[in-house]
N, C-alpha and C positions, 0 to 999 in steps of 0.2 A: 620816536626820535631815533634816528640811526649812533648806535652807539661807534667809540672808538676803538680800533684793535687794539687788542696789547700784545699782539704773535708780531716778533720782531719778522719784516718782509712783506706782511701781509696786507691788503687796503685799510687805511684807515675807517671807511665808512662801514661798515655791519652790511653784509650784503641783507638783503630784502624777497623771504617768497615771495613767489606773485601769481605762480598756479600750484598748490596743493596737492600730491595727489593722494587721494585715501576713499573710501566707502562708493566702492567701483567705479571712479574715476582716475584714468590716468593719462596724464597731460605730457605731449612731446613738440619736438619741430618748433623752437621757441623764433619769433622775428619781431622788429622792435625799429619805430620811427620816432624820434625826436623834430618836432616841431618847434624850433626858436622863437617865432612871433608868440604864440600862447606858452612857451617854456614847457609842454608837455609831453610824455613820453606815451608812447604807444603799444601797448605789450601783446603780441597775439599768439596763440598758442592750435594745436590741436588734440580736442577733449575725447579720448578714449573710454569704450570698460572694460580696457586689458590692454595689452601692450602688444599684444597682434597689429600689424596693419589695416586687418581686415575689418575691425573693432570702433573704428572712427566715427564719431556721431555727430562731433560739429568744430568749429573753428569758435574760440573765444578769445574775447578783446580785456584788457583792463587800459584805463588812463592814470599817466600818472603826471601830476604837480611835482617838478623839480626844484630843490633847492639842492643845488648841487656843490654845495659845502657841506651839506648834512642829510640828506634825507629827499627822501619821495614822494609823496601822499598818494594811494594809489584812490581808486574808484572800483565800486564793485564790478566782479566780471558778469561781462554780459555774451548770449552767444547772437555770433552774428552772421553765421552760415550754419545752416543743420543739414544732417542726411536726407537726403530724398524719400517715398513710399516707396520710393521704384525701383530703391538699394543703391544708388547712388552717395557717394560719400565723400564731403570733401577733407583735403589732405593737402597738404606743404602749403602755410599759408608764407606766401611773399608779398612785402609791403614796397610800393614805391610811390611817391610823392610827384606830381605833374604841378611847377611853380605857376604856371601862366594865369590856369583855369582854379588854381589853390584847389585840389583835388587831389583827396587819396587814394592811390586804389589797393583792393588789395584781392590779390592773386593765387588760384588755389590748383589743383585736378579736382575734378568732379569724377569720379572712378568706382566702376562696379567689378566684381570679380576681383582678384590676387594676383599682385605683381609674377607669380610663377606662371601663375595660367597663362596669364598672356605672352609670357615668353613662351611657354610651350606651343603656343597653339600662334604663335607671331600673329598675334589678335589684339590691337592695339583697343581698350577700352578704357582710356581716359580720354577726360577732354579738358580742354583749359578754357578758364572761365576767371570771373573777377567781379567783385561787387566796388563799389565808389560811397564816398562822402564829402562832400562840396563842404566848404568852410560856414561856420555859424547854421549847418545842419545838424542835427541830432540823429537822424534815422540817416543808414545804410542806404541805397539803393536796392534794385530788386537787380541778380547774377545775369550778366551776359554771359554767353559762349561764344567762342571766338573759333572753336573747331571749326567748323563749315567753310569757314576763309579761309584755311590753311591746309591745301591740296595734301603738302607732305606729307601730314600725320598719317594719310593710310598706306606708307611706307614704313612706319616704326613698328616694331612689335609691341611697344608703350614707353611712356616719356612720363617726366617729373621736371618738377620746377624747383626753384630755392634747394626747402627752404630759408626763406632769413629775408633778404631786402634784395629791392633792384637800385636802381639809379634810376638819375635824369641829369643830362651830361650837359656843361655851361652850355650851348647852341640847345640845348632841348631834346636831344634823342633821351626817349625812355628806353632802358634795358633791364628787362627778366629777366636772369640767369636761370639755364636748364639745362638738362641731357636726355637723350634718348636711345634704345634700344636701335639698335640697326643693324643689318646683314640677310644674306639668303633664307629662304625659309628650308634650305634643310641642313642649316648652318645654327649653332646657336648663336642667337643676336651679342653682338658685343656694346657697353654705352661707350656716349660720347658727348661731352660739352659743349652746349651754344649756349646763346639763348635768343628770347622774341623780341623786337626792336619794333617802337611807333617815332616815327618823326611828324606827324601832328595832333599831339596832345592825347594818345591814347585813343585815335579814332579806329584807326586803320593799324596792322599789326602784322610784320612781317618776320620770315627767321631768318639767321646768321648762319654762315658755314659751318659747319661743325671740324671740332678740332680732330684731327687723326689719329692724336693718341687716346689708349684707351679713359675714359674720366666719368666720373658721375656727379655727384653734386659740386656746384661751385658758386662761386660769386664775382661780382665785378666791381671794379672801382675804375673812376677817371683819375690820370696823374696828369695829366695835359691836354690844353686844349687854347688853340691859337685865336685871333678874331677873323683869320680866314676858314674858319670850319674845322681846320687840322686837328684831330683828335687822338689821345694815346690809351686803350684803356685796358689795367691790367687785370690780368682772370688766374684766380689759384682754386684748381679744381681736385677732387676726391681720385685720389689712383687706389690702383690695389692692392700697395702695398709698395714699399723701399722708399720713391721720393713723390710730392704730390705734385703734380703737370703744373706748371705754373706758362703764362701764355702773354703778349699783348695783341690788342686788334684795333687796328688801323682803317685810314680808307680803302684799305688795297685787302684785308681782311685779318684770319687768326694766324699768329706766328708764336711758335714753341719758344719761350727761354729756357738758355741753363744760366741760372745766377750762381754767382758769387761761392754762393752759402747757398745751398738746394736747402729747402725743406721736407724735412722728414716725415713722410706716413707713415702709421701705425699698421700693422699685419695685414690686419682684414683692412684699412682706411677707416673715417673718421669725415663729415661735414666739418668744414670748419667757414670761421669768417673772415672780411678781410674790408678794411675803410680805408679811403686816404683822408688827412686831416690837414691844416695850413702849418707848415713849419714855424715849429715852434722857439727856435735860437739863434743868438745871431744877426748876420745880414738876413740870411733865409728867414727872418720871421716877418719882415715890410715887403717881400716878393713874393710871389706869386707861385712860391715852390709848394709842391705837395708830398708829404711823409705818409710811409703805411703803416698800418699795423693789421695785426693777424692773431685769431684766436684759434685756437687747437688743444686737445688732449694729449698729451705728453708722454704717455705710460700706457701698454694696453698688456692686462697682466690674462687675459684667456680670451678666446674666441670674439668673446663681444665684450667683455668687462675693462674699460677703460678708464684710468684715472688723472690725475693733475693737470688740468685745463692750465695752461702759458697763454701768454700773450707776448708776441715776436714783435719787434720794431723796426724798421725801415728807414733810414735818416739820408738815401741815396739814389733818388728815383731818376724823374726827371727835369732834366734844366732847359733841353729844348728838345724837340721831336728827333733828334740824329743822337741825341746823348744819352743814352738809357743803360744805367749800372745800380742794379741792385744786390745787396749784401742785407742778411738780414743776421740780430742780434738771435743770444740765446733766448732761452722763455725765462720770463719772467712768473711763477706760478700765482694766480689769485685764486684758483679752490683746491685746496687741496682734497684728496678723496677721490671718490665716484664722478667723474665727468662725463657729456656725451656732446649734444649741438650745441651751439653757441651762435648768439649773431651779435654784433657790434654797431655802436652808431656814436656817430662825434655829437657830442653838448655843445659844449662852447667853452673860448679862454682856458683849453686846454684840456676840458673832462671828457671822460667817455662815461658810456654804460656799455653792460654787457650782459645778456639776458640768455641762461646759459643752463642747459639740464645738469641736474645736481642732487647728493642725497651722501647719508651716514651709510646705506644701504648698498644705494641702487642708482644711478643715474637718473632712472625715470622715480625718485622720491618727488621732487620738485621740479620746478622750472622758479631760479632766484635771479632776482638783481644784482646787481655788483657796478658801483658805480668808483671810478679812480680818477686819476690826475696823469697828463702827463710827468710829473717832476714825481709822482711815486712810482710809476712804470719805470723811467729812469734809473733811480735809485736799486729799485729791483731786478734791475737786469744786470745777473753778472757780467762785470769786464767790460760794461760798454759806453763805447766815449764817439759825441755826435761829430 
């Protein structure tokens, strides 16, 4: 039973592990689907025996039963991609959900060698790939590769995905959020944010522009979207350092914002997440308005040691494709301590979860649940009024 806080500010619910790490396993790259029809949460992580990259041995899943006034029930974990004989390894697992065909997929690199090498040697050796689970299936499918279709990739010196989640936009485009390596080979490659788009159900797979400024991991969310196809969708990606790129992409393609209130990156940068949810006050809660929110680390006290994961709110997106103002609140902190990725996803009637690397230690301790309310987000956000 998830007990109650008594730290004045903090969630009510008892956050919840959900991957362990200890007796040479150590679990990172947390991403996380909630399913409304069955009320279940999705947990997927990547199972290490060290905290190397190079170390990756497989992607594992847990289920979890929502009672989202109290508590979780998870399912044991299971793994549901492993490493290759042939040293291939999968890594960033992204989850996105295709409504049509009620199919999940979930999206990884399949990658031999070190992210260095292949920058040095502008020797792109990842490939992206994805396995599926059709509804009232129990077993995964067997991994596509999608490399082969995608000329580009032997222009990148190597690419990543997530992680965390993608979308599927009201009209049906699915979107993986990713970045890739790019420039001259006697240049060092610089990244930069797209990601891979299907507009029929995950058949066929194409990429997006990539944005100009420099970015690495990021995510997407839709804030609008008309019944003539008009689409608005916003992307807050990893800079390297002062503020984090934040972007929307239209039919016409990606365009840099400066909002209101920039968000702040940490030194080296930081993954973080980002949902829109149905506004929640108000007239805005019978419209069709969408609100964000955003998870990030708040504090980065050395090189890679970063602590108090926030969650930032958005109450100003948009009201129609020509009016787009965002401002976003302070953070709001739910872990205090050692933080690192996080990814988010909306419940329903106002909750989220947030499935978020975590420890007394060490970032990579855990990978915990944390499930809230919008009205305690609220509360905990200094100074802010919807």
């Amino acid at each position: 039973m998830g007990k109650s806080s008594s730290k004045s500010g903090e969630p009510k619910i008892e956050r919840q592990v959900v991957f362990k790490s200890e007796d040479g396993k150590v679990f990172r790259n947390p991403a996380i689907y909630y399913n409304e029809n069955d009320k279940k949460l999705f947990a997927f992580a990547e199972k290490r025996t060290s905290q190397d990259d190079s170390d990756a041995v497989a992607l594992v899943m847990r289920k979890g039963k929502v009672n989202f006034k109290s508590e979780v029930k998870w399912s044991k974990p299971i793994e549901v991609m492993k490493k290759c004989s042939c040293g291939y390894r999968p890594m960033n697992p992204c989850v996105v959900y295709e409504k049509h065909t009620e199919t999940l997929f979930l999206f990884f690199i399949y990658v031999n060698e070190t992210e260095q090498f292949q920058l040095t040697h502008h020797l792109n050796l990842a490939r992206l790939c994805y396995i599926t689970k059709k509804k009232n299936e129990d077993k995964w499918s067997e991994f596509t590769d999608l490399t082969d279709q995608l000329p580009e990739m032997n222009n990148w010196s190597t690419f990543a995905i997530g992680p965390g989640h993608g979308i599927q936009t009201k009209s049906g485009r699915m979107i993986v959020p990713a970045y890739a390596y790019v420039g001259p080979e006697d240049e060092k490659p610089s990244p930069h944010a797209f990601c891979f788009y299907s507009d029929d159900c995950g058949n066929t797979w194409e990429c997006e522009e990539m944005l100009p400024e420099t970015s690495m991991e990021c995510e997407m969310t839709e804030i609008f979207n008309t019944n003539k196809g008009d689409r608005l969708i916003y992307c807050s990606a990893r800079s390297l350092g002062g503020q984090r790129v934040q972007a929307t992409i239209d039919k016409t393609g990606f365009h840099t914002l400066t909002t209101i209130s920039p968000l702040k990156e940490l030194q080296k940068g930081c993954q973080g997440s980002v949902i829109s949810f149905p506004a929640q006050s108000g007239d805005a809660k019978t419209s069709q308005e969408k609100w964000l929110l955003f998870s990030h680390p708040t504090t980065q006290m050395s090189d890679w040691e970063r602590l108090h994961l926030g969650v930032y709110l958005s109450t100003s997106t948009a009201r129609s494709e020509g009016d787009f103002n965002l401002t976003w609140s302070q953070p709001w902190v739910i872990n205090k301590g050692p933080s690192g990725y996080s990814d988010l996803t909306y419940i329903e009637d106002g909750w989220f979860a947030c499935l978020m690397e975590c420890g007394e230690k060490s970032a990579t301790d855990e990978i915990a649940c944390q499930l809230f309310s919008y009205d305690e987000a609220l509360k905990g956000i200094p100074g802010f009024q919807t």
